[in-house]
N, C-alpha and C positions, 0 to 999 in steps of 0.2 A: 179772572185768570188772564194773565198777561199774553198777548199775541205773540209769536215770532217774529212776526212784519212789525211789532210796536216796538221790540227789542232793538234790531240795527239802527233805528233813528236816534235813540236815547244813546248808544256807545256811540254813535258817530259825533255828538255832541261834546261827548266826554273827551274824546281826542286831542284838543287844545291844550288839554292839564293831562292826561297821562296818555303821550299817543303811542306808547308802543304797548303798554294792558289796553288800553282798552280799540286801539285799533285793530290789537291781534283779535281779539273779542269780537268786536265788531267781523272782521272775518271768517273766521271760523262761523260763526251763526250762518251767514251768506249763505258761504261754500255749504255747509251739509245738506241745507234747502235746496240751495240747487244740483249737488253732487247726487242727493237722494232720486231724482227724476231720471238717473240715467239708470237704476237699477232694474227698471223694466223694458230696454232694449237690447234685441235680443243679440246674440253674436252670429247663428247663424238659422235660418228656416225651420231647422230639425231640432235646436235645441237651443237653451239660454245661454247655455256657455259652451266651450270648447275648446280647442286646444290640450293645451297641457292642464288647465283649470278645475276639469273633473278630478286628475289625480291629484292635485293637492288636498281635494277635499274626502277624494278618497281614503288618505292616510289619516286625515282627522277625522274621519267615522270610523276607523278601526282603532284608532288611540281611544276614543272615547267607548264603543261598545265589546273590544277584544282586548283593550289594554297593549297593545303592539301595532307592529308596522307590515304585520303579513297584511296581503289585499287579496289571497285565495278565498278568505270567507265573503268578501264583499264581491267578489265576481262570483261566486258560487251562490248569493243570494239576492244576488243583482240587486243590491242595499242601492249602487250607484242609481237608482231610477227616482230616488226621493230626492236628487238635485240636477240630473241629469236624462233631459225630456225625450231625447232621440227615440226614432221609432225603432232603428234597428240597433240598439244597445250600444254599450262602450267597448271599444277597440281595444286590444292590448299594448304598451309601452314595452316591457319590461320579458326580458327573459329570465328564468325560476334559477336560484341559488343550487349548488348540489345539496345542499339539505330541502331545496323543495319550495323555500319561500317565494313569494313574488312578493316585490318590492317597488314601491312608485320609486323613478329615474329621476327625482327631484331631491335637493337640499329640504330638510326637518324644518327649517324655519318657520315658514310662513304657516304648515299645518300646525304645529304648535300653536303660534298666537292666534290662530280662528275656533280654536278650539272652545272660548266662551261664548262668541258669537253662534257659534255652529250649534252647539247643546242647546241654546237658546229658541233657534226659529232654522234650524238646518241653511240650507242655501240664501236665504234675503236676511237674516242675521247675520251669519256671514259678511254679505255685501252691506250691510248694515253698519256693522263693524270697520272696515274698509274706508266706507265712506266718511268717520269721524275720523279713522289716523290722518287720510287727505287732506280733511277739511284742520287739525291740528298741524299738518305738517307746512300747510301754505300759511296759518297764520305764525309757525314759529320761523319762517322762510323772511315773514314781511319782518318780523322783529330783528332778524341778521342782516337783513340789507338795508331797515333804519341804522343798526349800529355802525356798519362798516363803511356807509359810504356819509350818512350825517347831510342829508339829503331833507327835504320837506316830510315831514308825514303822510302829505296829502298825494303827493309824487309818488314814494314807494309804496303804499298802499294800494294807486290804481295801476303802474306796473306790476306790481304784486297780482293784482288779482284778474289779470290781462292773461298773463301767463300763466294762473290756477285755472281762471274760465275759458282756455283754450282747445281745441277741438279734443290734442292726447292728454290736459288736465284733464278736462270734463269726463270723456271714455274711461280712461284710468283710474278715476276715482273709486268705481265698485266691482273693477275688472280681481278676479282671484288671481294674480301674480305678484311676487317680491319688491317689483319695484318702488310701488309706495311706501311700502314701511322702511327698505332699504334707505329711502330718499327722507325717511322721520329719523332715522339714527345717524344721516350723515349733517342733519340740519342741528342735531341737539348738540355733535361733537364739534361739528364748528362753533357755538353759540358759547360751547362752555371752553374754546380756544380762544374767543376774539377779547378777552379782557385784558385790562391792563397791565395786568400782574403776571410773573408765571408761574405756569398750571401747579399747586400745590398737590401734596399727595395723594389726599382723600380724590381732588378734583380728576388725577392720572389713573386714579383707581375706575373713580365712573368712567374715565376714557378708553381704556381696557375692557370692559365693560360693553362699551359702546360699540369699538373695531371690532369685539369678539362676536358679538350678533351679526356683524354683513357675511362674512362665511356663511354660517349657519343659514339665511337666507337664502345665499346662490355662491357657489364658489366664483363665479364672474366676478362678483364684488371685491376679492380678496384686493386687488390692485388701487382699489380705490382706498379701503382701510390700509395697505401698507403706503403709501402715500401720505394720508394724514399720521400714520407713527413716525413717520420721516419727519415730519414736523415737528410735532412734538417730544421730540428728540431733540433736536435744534434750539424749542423753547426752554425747554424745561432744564432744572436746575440736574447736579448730580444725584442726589435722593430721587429723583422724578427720574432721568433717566434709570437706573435703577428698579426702580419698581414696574416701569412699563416695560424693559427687557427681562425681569421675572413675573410678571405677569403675563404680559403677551406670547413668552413662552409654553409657561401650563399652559393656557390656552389653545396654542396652537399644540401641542403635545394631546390635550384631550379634543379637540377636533379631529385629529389623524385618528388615535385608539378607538373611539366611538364607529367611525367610516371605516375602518379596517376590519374592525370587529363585526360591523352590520354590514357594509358592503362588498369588504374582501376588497376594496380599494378606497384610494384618500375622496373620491367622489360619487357620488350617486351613478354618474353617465357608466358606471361599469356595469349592469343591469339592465340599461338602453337596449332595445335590439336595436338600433343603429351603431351603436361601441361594447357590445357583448364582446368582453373578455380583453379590452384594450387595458392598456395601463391608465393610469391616469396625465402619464408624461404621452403616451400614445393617443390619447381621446383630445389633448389639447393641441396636439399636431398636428391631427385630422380637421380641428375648429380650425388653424392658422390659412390664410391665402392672402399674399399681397396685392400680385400684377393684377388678378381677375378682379379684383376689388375696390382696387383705388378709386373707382366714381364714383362708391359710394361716399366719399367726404363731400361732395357738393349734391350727390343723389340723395343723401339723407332728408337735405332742405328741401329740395326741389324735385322728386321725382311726382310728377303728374298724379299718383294714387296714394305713396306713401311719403311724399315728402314733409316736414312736420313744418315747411314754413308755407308750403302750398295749401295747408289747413288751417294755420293761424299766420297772414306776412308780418304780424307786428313782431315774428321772429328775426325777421333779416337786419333789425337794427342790434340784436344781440350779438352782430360780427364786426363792427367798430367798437362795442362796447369791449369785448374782447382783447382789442390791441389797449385800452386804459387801464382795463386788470393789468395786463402785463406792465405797465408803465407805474404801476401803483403798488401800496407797499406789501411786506411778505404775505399778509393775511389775503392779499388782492391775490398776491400770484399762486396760494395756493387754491383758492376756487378756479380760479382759470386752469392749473394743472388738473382738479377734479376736472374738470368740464372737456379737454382735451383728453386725458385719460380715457372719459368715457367716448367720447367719437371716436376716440381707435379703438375701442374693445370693439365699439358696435361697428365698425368697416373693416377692422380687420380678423375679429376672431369671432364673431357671432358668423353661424351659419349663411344666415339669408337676412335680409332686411325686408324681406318682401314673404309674407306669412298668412298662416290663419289667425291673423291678429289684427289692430287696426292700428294707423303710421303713431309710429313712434314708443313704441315698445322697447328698443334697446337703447334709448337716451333719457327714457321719463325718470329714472332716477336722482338723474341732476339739474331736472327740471326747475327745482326751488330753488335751485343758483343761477339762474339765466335772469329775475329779475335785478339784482346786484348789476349786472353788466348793462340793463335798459335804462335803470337809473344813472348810470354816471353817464352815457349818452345823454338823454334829457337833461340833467343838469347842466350840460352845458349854455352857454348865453346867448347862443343864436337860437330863437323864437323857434326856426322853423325845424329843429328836432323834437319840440313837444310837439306840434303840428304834426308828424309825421308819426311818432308816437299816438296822438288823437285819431287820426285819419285810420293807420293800419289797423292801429287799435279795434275801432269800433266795428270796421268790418271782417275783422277775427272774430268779435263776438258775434258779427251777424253770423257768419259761418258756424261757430259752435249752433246756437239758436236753432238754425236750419238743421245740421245735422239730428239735433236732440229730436225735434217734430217727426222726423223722417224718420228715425227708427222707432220713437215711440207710435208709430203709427206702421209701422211693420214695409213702407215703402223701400229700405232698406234694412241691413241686415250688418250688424260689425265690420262682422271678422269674414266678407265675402264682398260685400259689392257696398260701400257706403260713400264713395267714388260715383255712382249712379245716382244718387239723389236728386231730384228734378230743380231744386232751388236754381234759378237762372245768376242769380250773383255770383254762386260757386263756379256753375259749368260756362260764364262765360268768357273765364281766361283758362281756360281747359288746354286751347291749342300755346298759348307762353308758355308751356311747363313740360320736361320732355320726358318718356314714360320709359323707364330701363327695365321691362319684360321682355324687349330686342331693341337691339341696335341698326334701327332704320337709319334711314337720310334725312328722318324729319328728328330722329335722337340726336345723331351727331351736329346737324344744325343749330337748333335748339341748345345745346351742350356747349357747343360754341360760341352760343350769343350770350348765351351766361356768364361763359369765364371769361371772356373779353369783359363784357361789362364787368364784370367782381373785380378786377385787374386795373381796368380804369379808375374805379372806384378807391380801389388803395393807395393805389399810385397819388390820387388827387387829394385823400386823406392825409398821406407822409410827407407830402410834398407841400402844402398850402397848410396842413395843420387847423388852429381855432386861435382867429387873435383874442376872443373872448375868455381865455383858458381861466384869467382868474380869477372869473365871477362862480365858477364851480364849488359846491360847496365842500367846507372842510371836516372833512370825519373824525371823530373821538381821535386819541395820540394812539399812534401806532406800534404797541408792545415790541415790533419786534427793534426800533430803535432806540439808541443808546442814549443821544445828547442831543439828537434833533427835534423840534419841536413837528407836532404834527401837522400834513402835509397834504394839499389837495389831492384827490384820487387817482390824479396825472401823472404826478410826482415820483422821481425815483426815488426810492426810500435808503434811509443808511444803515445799514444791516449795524445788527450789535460787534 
């Protein structure tokens, strides 16, 4: 019988001659072996999971033993205790329909597709489940940013798998929320955009297809899918637009009928006892705040507990990479608009950044487009941003590593205290990172040595640039030009 451990050395070999099969390959095997270890940390003291997570799995144990979405039967038989350990039982989310039903406050999505897992082995098939769409979604993540940027194998592969093995890849992998799968259908539609050709109509059809699943996951998503129809829009011929403005229609016509019909509104939050009886134009009014928010665009990175580059820094070279999307061609600039997109959902219209969850929950969806943007940094011809790449790199994964030990060993806990962990590497830049639970003298300071620095930092980027520019590698020809030949990653591109 062949080993798992004997498997990734044999596809690592293969690489030279087909490296995007079988590097993808080669990842994917990784990633599940190690994704699979985080399924027995727990989220919090009292239970494996928590949050909203019991209710997703709630409505897939009613779809599976009631054939529907009431969850009256499964709080009345407290079914929820065969995935959900607490000692003092599960809470309520949801306020009762006037016909009586209770309804989980979530999008159908993700209870749908756990529903094999789940019949399977309940809770750890599930997470089971989970774990393979992650470990697929990083390895179809490394084959979009071999394509798009045309970069080494061996370079995209280990930013690729920097940013899967990262403190919120790792947690996220067997965590029960949307974001991972959301973040598998936004990697297939970009995969099946970035070709040479445009998108034919079978191809527009699967694309419809693809946008029509992020709703169904989380209506948060909806901006991200109408984003890439903007694209495709743009790409596609007259028959293709066409077909995607009749199809994307039904589709959104049977997303509203279905919600109207089961929720009495276009979203699940009408059920919330926090938006009991709001509109859904009123439940996303209540999500909006600008002024109170705005630190969240640099508190995402760097807040002390949940910043996601405070858990992994090999993130902070993903913000120069950023301005070469933008410099790069159409296909560049639409992952950088995904990746933007989502840091204003998550600053300006998500609740809280700071939860019963662990950092980075309202960006891990576009997580498998952040290695694209590490690569074309690296790429470039000054030595000392692989260096810096290597260096952050390695001590992100120390950090995942530690965090993994620490929960698997119950010294920590997710979705409460995983900020506590004794590991001396992590806690001891504790005090550079500034903590926004209040606005002390040591926050605003802190805050201010940040942006000064980040400031300086671009200013010396715009201004002094990379005389190396044109050792960077050149990627596949770029669909969306007409007559120009394709063009380093840097490159302004000439639109059709």
């Amino acid at each position: 019988m062949v080993q798992p451990t004997h498997v990734i050395p044999r596809l690592v070999r293969c690489m030279d001659h087909r490296p995007a099969l079988h590097g993808a390959a080669a990842l994917f095997v990784l990633l599940a072996l190690i994704y699979s270890t985080s399924i027995d940390i727990r989220a919090t003291r009292g239970a494996s999971i928590t949050a909203d997570e019991p209710f997703y799995l709630m409505t897939t144990e009613s779809l599976i033993r009631d054939g529907n979405l009431d969850l009256r039967n499964q709080f009345r038989t407290r079914a929820y205790e065969a995935f959900f350990d607490h000692p003092l039982g599960l809470w309520t989310q949801s306020v009762p329909l006037e016909d009586g039903r209770v309804l989980s406050p979530h999008n159908l999505g993700l209870s749908v597709l756990l529903l094999p897992g789940f019949a399977i082995d309940g809770l750890v098939g599930a997470q089971v489940q989970l774990v393979l769409i992650a470990a697929l979604t990083w390895a179809l993540a490394y084959v979009l940013a071999l394509r798009l940027t045309g970069a080494r194998p061996w370079l995209v592969w280990g930013a690729t798998a920097l940013v899967a093995l990262s403190a919120t890849g790792y947690i996220y992998s067997s965590e029960i929320y949307p974001e991972i799968p959301a973040g598998l259908a936004l990697i297939v539609t970009l995969l099946l955009l970035t070709g040479p050709e445009r998108p034919s109509p079978p191809r527009v059809l699967a694309l419809v297809v693809l946008l029509s699943t992020l709703p169904w996951l989380g209506a948060k998503y909806a901006p991200l899918a109408a984003l890439v129809a903007l694209y495709v829009l743009w790409r596609a011929d007259a028959r293709g637009r066409a077909l995607l403005l009749a199809g994307g229609g039904l589709s959104a016509l049977a997303y509203a009928a279905f919600h109207v019909a089961t929720y009495e509104s276009l979203t699940p939050y009408n059920v919330n006892l926090v938006y009991a009886g709001d509109s859904a134009a009123g439940a996303l009014a209540r999500h909006l705040d600008f002024g109170d928010r705005v630190y969240r665009l640099w508190g995402l990175l760097i807040d002390r507990r949940f910043g996601v580059a405070r858990w992994a820094p090999v993130l902070f070279l993903v913000l120069p990479g950023l301005l070469l999307l933008a410099r790069g061609d159409g296909r560049m600039r639409l992952v950088l608009g995904l990746i933007v997109t989502q840091v204003l959902i998550a600053t300006f219209v998500a609740i809280t950044m700071i939860g019963w969850w662990f950092s980075g929950r309202t960006l891990v969806t576009v997580f498998p487009l952040l290695p694209i943007p590490l690569v074309l940094i690296a790429s470039r011809g000054a030595v000392a941003w692989r260096v810096a790449l290597a260096v952050l790199g390695a001590y992100s994964l120390a950090v995942t590593a530690a965090l993994a030990l620490a929960g698997r060993s119950r010294e920590v806990v997710i979705a409460v205290d995983p900020w506590e962990m004794e590991a001396r590497l992590f806690r001891v830049v504790d005090g550079v990172f500034p903590q926004y639970t209040a606005w002390t003298t040591e926050t605003w300071v802190l805050t201010a040595a940040w942006l000064t620095a980040g400031a300086v930092a671009l200013v010396a980027w715009v201004t002094l640039g990379e005389a190396d520019e044109s050792s960077a590698p050149t990627p596949p020809g770029d669909p969306d030009q007409s007559d120009a030949s394709a063009s380093s990653p840097s490159a302004v591109s000439v639109s059709r």
